[in-house]
N, C-alpha and C positions, 0 to 999 in steps of 0.2 A: 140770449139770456139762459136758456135750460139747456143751453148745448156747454155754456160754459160751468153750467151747476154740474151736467154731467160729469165733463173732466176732472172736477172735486170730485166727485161719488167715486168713480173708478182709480183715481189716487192719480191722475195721470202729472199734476206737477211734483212726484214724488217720483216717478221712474224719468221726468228730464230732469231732476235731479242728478239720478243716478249716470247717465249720460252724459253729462257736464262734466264729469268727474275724467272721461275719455278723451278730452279737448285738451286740445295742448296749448291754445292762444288764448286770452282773455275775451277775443272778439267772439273762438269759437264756445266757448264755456258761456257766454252771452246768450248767441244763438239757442244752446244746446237746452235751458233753462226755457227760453220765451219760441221753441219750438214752433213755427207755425203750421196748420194744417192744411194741404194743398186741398185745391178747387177740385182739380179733376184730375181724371184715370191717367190722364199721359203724365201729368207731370209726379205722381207718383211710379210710375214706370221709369223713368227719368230717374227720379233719387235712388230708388233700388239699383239700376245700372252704376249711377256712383258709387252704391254701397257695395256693391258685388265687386267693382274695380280693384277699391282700394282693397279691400277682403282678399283677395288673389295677392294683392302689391304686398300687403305684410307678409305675405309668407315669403317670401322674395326680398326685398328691399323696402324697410318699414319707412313711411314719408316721416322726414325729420322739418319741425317748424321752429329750429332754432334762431335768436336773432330779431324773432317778428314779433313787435308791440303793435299795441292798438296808438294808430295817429291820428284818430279823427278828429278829437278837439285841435290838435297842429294845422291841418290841415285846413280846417275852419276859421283858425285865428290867420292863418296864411294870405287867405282869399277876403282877410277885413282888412288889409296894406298889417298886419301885426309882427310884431318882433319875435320869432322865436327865439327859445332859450338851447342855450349848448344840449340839454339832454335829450330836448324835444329832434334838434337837427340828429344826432347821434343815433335816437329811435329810429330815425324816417331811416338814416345809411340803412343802419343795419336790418331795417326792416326790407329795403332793398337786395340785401345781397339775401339775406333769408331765403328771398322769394324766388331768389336767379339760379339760387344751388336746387329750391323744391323744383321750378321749373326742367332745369335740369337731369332730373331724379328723372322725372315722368317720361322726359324728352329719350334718354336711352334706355327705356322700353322699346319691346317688339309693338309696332304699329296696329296690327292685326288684332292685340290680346289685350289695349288698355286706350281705344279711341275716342271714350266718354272723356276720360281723363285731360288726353292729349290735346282735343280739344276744346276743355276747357283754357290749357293754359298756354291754348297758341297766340293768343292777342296779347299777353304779358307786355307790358312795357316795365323793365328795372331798372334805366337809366344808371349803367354804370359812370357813366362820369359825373354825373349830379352827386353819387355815392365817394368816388375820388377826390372832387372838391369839395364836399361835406370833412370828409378826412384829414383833408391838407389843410382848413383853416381850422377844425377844432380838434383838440385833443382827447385823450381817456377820460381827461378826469373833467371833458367841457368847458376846458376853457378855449378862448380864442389865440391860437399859435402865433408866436413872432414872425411867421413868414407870411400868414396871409394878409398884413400891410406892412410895406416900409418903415414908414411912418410912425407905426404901433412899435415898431422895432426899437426905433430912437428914443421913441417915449420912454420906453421901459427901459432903455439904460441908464437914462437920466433918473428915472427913478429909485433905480438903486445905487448912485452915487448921492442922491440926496437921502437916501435913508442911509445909505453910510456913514455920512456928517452929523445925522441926528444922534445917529448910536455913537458916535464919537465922544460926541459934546457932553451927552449924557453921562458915558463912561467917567470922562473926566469929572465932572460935577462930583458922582457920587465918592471919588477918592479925595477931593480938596472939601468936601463940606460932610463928611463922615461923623462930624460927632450931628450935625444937623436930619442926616439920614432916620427915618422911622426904621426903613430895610433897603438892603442894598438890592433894590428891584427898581427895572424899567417896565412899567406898563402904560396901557390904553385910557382914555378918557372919550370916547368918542373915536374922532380919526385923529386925537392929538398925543402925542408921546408923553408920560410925566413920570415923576418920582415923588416917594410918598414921604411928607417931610413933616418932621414935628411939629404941632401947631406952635410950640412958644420960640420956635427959632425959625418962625417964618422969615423974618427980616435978614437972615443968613443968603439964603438962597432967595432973590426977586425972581419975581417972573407972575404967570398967571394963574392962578385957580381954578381948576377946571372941577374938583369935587372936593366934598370932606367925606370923614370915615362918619358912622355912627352915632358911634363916642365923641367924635369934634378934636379928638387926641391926633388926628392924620389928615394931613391937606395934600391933595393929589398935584403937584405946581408942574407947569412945565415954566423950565428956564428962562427968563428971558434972551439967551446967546441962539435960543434953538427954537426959537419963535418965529422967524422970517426964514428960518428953513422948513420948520412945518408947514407952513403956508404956500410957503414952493411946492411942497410933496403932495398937497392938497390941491393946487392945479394939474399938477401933472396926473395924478387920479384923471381928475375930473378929463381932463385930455384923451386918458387910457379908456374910460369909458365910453367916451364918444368915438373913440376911433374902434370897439369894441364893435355896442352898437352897429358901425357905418358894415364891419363884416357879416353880422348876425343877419341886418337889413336886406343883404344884396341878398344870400342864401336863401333868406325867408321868401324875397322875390322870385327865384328860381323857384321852389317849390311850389309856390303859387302859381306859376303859369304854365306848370304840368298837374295842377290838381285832381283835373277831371281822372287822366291816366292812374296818378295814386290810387283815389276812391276806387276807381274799376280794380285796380289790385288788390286794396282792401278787399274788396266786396268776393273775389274769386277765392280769396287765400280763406273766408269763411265759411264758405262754400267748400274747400279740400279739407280743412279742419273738420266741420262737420261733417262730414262724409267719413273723413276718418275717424271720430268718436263712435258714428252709428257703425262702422266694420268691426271695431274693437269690442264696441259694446257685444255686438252680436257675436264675437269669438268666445270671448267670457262668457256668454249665455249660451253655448255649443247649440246655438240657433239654425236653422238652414233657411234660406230664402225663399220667399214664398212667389206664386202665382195668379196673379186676378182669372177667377173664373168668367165665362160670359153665361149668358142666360141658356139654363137648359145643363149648366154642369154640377154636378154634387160638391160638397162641401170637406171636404177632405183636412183635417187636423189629429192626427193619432200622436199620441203622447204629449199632447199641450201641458206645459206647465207654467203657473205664474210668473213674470219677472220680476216680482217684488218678493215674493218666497224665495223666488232661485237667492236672492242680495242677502235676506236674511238668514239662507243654510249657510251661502261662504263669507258672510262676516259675522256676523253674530252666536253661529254654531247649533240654528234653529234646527229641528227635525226636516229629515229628507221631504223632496216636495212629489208630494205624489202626483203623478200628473194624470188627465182624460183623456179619451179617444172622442173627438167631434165628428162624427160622418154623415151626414145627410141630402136626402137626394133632392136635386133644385128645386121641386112642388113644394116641400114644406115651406110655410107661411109663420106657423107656432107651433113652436116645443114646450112644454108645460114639462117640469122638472119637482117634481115630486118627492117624499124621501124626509127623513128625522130630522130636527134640527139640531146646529151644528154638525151638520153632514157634508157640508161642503155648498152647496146649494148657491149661494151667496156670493161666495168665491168663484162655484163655476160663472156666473154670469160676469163678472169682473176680468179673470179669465178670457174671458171671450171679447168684450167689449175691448180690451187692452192689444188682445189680437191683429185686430182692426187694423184700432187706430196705428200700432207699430208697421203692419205695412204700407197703410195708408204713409207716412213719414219717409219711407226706405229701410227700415228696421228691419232683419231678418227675425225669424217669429222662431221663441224655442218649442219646437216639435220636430219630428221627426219625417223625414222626406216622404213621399213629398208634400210640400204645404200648400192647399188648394183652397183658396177664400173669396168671395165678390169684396168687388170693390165699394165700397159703401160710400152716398156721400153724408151720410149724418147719423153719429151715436146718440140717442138721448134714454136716460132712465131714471129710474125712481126707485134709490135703493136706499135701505135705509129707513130711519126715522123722524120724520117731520113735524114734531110736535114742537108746540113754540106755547107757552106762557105769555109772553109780552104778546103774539099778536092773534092770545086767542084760540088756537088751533089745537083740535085733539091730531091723537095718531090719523084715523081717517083721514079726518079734514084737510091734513098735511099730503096725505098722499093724491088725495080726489085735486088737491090744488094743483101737482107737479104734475099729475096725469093729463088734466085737462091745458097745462102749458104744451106738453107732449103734441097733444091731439090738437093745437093751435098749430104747433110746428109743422106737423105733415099734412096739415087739410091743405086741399087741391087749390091750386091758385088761378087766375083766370087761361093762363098759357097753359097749365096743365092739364090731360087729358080727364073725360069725367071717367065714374066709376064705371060705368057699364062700358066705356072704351077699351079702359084699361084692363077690361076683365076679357074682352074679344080678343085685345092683343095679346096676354097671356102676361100684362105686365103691373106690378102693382102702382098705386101712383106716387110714391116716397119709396127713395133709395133708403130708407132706413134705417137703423138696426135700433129696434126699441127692445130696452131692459127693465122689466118690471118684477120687483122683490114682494113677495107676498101679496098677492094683488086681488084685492079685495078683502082683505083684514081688515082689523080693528072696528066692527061692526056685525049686525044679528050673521051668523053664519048662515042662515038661508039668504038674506036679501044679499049680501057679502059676494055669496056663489055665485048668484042669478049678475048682480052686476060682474062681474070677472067672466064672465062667460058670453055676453054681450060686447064687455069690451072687446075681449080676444077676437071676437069675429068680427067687429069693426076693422080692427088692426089689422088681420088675414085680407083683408081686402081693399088697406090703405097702407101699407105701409111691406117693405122687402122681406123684410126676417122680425120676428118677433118670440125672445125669449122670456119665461116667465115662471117662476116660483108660483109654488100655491101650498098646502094643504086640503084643501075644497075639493072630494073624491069626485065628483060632477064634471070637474074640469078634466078629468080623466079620460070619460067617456065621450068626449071630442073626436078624439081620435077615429073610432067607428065609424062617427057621423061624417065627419069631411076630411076627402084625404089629404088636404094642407095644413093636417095638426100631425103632432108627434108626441106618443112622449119619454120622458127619460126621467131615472131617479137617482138618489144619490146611496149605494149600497150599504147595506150595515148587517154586522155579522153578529150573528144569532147567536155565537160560542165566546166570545169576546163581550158580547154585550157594546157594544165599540162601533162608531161609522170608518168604513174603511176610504171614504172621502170618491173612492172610483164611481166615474158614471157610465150607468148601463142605461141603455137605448132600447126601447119598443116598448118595456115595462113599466107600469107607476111604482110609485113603491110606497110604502106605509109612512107615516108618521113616527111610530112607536115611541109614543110620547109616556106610555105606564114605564117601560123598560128603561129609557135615558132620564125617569124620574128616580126611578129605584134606583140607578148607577151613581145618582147624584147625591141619592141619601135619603129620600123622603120615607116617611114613615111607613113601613108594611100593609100594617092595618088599612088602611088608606088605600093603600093600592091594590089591596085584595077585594076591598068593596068597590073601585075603581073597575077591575079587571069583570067585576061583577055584571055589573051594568053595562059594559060593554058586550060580552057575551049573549046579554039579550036583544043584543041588536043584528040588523043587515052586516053592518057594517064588521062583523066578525068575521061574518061568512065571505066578504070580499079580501079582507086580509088575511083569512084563510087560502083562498086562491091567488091571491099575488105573493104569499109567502112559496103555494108550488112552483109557481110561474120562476119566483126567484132561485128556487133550489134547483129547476129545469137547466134553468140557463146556464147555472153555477154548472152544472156537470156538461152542458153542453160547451161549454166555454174550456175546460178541462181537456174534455176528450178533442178537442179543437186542436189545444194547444201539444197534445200527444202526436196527433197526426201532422203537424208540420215541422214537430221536432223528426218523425220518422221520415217526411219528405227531404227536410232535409239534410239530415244523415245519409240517405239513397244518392241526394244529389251528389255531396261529398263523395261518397262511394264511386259515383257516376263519376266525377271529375277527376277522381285520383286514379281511377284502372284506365282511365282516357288518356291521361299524363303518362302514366306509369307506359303504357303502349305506346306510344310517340316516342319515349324515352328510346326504348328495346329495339324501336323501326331504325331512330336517327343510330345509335350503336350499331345494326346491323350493318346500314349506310357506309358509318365512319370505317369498319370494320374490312368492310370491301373495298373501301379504297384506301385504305394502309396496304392491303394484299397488294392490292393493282400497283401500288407505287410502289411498291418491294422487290414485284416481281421485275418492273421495268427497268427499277434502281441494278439488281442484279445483272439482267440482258443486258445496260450499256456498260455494267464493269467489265461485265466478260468477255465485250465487243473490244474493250479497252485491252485489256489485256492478249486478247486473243492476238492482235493487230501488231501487239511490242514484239511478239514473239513471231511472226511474221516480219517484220524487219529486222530481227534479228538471224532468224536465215540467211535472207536476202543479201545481208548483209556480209555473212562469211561464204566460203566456198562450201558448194550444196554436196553434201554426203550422205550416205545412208545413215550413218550414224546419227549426223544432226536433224537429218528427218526422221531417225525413232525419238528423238531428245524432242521434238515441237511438240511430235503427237499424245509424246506422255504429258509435256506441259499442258496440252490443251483440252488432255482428259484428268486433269489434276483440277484446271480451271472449272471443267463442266461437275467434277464431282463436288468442288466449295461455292461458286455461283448457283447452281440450278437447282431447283426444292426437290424435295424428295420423291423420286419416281418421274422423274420431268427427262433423265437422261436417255440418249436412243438407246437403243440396242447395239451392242457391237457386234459388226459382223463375227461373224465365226471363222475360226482360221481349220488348221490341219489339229485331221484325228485318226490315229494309226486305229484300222478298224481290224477284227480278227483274222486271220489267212492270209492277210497282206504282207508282200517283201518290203520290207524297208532296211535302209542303212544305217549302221550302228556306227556312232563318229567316235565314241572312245575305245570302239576295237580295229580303228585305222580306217575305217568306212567299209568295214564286211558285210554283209549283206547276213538280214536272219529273218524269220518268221513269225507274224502275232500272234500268239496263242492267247492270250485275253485283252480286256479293254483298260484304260489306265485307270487305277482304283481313287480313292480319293487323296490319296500320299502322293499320287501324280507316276505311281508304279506299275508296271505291265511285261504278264511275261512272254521271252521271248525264244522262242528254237534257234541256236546256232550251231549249224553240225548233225553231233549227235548231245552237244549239251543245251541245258534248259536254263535260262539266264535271268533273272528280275533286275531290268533294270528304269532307270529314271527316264520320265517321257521326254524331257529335256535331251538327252543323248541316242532319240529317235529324229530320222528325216525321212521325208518319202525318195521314193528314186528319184524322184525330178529336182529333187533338194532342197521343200517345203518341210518347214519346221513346224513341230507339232507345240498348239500349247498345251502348258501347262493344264492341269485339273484345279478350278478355282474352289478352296473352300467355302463354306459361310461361313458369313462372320456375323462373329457373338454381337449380341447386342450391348453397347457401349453402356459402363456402370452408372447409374445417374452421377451428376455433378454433388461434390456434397454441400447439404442447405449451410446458406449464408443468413446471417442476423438481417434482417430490413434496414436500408439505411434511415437515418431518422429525420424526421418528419420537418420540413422549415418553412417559417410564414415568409411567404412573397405578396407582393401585390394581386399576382394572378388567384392566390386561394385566398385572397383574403374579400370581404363583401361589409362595405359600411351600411348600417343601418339606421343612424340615428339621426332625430330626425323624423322618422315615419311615422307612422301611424301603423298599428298590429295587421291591419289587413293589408295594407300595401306592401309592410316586410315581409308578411306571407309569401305574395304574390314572387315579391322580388330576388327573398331565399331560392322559392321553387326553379326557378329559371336558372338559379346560380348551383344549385344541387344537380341539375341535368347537364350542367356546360362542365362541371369538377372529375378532378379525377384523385384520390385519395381525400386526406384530412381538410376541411378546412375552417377556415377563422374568421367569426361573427364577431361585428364590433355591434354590440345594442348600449353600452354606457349604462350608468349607473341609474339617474335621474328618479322617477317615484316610483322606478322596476317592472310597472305595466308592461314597457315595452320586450325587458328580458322576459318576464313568466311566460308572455307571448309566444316569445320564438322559441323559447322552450318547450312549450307543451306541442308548439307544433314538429320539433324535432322528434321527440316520442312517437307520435302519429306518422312518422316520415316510415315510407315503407324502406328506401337506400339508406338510413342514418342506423349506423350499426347501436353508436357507444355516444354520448357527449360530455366534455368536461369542461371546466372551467382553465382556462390558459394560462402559461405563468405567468407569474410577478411582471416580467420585462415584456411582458407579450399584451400586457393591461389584464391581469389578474383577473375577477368578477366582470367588469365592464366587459368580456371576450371571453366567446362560447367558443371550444375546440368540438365539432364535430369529423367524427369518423363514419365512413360511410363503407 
């Protein structure tokens, strides 16, 4: 009873509501509504495994439940010998192949990454040929086909040859008894054909009366010529129906003696529905999946926010939902939540308990990774206001009622351990989570406190987790006393005048009940002699020190948040000179083995070459002439093949050194004397005689008739090439990088890799869509230390959806 009061209090048939709304079947929109809450830890382990499945499967290939109606009343009427009807058969096909193609879907997944799934829908029975001749005897529009009985076949010809006779007969009637006509119309009386005939000329046309008009002025007659043919046409019905019938019957039998199989189908296909609502729901709620803690782990929820605020910021256009950090370590027993009203308080406890219950179901929890929660097996609270006229009850008494239902729910049972057991074992005796709103109101605030503070340490040692509101500053200093209390308040800004709804942990916090009285309007006066009277109390001086407490934290919270903005920024730092250096090593890398394959690329032209011109020797008769002709080819080869400074040395030939005789070949080979060495013109002078001659080293030989060479100049260094335009720049597949799709941090990731593999401009596809994902890639272009320039790409290259970075 107070577990299901609870699920009112925290709104929970109001968020499976909202879950229903993600069903694709009638059966699963059933389910999604009347929600059950599992017994125990595995089989909520179990639904999150489905939820995470199908979670993965949307993003991939979303499960389609087209086709599939609810058959259960068919299915039932089946199994009582009953008749179904064409739409009912046509539901059941198509609910069949529905289920052969979901089957399907699941089936060509990878085995490894969707095994909850797989199976589930390994036992599938879809009986394609019950769906085949479901088909063959009925049609679209349900009715029973001419082919699924002979019989049915003949009937129905004969039927429309006798409805051809009637419309005949009729035809004729109305053109020989025209002035007796009301209107030249054939219609219905029943299953009988007639025409509407004036009453004072009934004796015109005999036959039978099957109606009059209103007015008595129009008698509906059928003929008598067409009498004994409607009565034919009214057997033959009745024939068509029985021979209808005799198809529907056998069908109906078919599906009755695989019913069990159906139901099992039904029963899974509500099962993949609901799973896939809870996936869906938890996408829209940008939820992430949570974790059952076991005993001894802290309570991990940072950034929780409402599911029922999330529905009303994106339909209704309600204010953003601020959400809280949950974090506490497994001793705590009670947190005592302190703080102004209307400050959230209320909410957080809702909050929390909705938590729960959404993983307890499979429901991924909207907060922020990771989500770390015990498995609870019972929510109960008392939020709210209990007052009843009819039966009597003030606020207290309302609540003293639902508490003491509470405190009925978690006392120990005779299986259960007692209290001093359970205090050895380190375990309390109810898995818990009790929620209690203001607790100890509406009563003398001393006796109010003293009770709320008896309770809570009842509860700290009967029950797992126990959350609770107060105002009663006494429940504060709990905390002190035993270390299975905590507490937390709900923040409110001293400049604003305003609760900024965030809850902060370790500290109480005030009421400030003068300040949200003034913001509200109440008279000055009032609150000045108000403010008065507070001032002469303890109680000023504590909220003089919980206001430092709070401006503490507020700066340490600040400088918190400074410091991991500069961690990380460092790390950032750290990760891009790390990248950027891997980058420079694998270039170096690449860099050397271009050379290495350039060089080799050259050695085997040269070997290539070298070889042609050796068979071409070999080839003619060997002369000196055509062995200077190889040797210059093959120093022609080494000076285009071999890198610079890679060629030998050439030996050194003849050099007419000073006082040396050598012979002059263009003075008929006389002989004359070196007086100096060849200059750089390749000239050198020589004594012949008594004359002194300059002539060219070339028309020097030694006596033995070694020829001198020439004096090689240097040479100038070669004019640069002159700069040519950049060819321009064209989208290939290789610079091009799809990105849509992602998500900002993963096209990060994916960019970077694709920036370190590029070699000039290249072309981002991020799409249009709500631009997140472009500002993305763009701001991280800017921060790219390789991205020189970025623009948006032309018109035919997808304009704005395609970023042109140059690097």
């Amino acid at each position: 009873m107070i577990q299901a009061e609870t699920l009112d209090l925290l709104e929970w048939p109001r968020l499976c509501q909202h879950l229903s709304t993600f069903a694709a079947t009638k059966l699963g929109t059933l389910a999604a509504r009347q929600v059950r809450l599992p017994a125990t830890q595995a089989e909520s382990v179990a639904l999150l495994a489905q939820t995470r499945e199908v979670y993965q499967l949307e993003t991939l290939t979303p499960l389609k439940f087209s086709g599939i109606r609810d058959i259960g009343e068919a299915l039932e009427r089946a199994n009582r010998q009953g008749i179904l009807s064409g739409d009912e058969l046509l539901a059941i096909a198509g609910t069949l192949a529905g289920t052969r193609q979901l089957r399907r879907l699941i089936d060509a997944q990878e085995e490894a990454e969707f095994p909850v799934l797989q199976a589930l829908v390994a036992e599938l029975r879809t009986y394609p040929d019950l769906e085949q001749t479901i088909h063959h005897c009925i049609d679209d529009r349900a009715k029973v086909t001419d082919r699924a009985n002979p019989k049915l076949e003949g009937i129905r010809r004969q039927l429309k040859s006798v409805y051809d006779q009637i419309q005949t007969k009729l035809q004729r009637v109305l053109q020989r008894q025209a002035g007796a006509i009301q209107e030249a119309l054939i219609t219905q009386r029943g299953d009988r054909y007639v025409i509407p005939i004036k009453a004072p000329q009934k004796d015109q046309v005999p036959g039978i009366v099957h109606d009059v008009s209103t007015s008595g002025a129009t008698l509906y007659v059928e003929p008598q010529s067409v009498v004994e043919w409607g009565n034919q046409l009214r057997q033959l019905q009745r024939q068509e129906t029985r021979e209808e019938e005799a198809v529907r019957q056998r069908l109906s039998q078919q599906v009755a003696d695989v019913s069990d199989d159906l139901e099992q189908l039904m029963a899974t296909v509500t099962v993949l529905d609901l799973a896939t609502a809870r996936a869906r729901y938890s996408l829209w709620l940008e939820a992430n999946p949570p974790r059952f803690t076991d005993l001894g782990e802290q309570t991990v929820l940072r950034q929780l926010r409402h599911p029922l605020l999330i529905w009303q910021q994106k339909h209704e256009q309600a204010h953003l939902v601020v959400p809280i950090d949950v974090v506490m370590r497994p001793e705590i027993r009670v947190v005592a939540i302190t703080g102004p009203n209307t400050g959230g308080k209320t909410v957080t406890l809702k909050t929390l308990g909705l938590a729960i219950l959404m993983a307890k179901i499979g429901l991924f929890v909207p907060a922020r990774e990771p989500v770390e929660l015990p498995w609870i097996d019972r929510v109960l609270a008392d939020i709210g206001d209990e007052q009843s006229i009819e039966q009597s009850l003030s606020t207290f008494s309302g609540h003293i009622k639902r508490i003491a239902r509470i405190l009925a729910e978690i006392a120990p049972s005779d299986a259960a351990p007692s209290e001093s057991e359970a205090a050895l074992a380190g375990l309390p005796v109810a898995n818990a989570l009790v929620l209690l709103d203001e607790v100890g109101a509406g009563t003398d605030p001393t006796e109010g406190s003293a009770l709320a503070i008896a309770l809570l340490q009842h509860l700290a040692n009967h029950a797992r987790l126990t959350i609770a509101t107060t105002h009663f500053g006494e429940l504060k200093a709990l905390k002190y006393e035993d270390e299975r209390f905590e507490n937390a308040s709900v923040e409110f800004d001293g400049v604003s005048l305003s609760p900024t709804y965030r809850l902060l942990w370790g500290i109480p916090g005030r009421s400030n009940a003068l300040t949200i009285a003034r913001r509200l309007g109440l008279d000055d006066a009032i609150l000045d002699q108000a403010q008065g009277y507070v001032g002469a109390t303890k109680q000023a001086d504590v909220n003089q020190v919980i206001a430092g407490l709070e401006a503490q934290r507020k700066r340490q919270e600040d400088q918190a948040e400074q410091a991991a903005q500069i961690v990380a920024q460092a790390e950032r730092l750290k990760a891009e000179i790390e990248h950027k250096n891997q980058q420079l090593r694998d270039r170096e890398r690449d860099l050397k083995q271009q050379q290495e394959q350039a060089v080799q690329s050259a050695i085997a032209a040269a070997k290539s070459e070298i070889a042609r011109v050796i068979r071409r020797l070999q080839a003619g008769e060997i002369t000196a002439q055509g062995a200077q002709k190889a040797t210059e080819a093959i120093d022609r080869i080494a000076e285009r093949q071999l890198p610079t400074g890679t060629h030998r040395a050439k030996s050194k030939g003849y050099r007419p050194s000073v006082g040396e005789r050598v012979r002059l070949t263009s003075l008929g080979g006389q002989t004359g004397e070196v007086l100096s060495e060849p200059d750089e013109d390749s000239k050198l002078s020589v004594r012949f005689g008594l004359m002194k001659l300059v002539v060219d080293v070339s028309d020097v030989e030694s006596l033995s008739g070694q020829k001198a060479d020439p004096v090689e100049k240097p040479k100038a260094a070669p004019p640069p090439p002159p700069s040519q335009p950049p060819a321009p720049a064209m989208r290939t597949s290789k610079n091009t990088v799809d990105l849509r799709g992602m998500r900002v941090a993963e096209a990060e990731s994916t960019l970077d890799d694709f920036i370190a593999r590029a070699q000039g401009p290249i072309w981002i596809i991020h799409g249009h869509g709500t631009g997140k994902l472009k500002r993305g890639v763009q701001a991280y272009l800017k921060r790219h230390p390789q991205v020189q320039r970025f623009e948006a790409a032309e018109q035919a290259d997808g304009g704005t959806g395609v970023t042109v970075a140059h690097l």
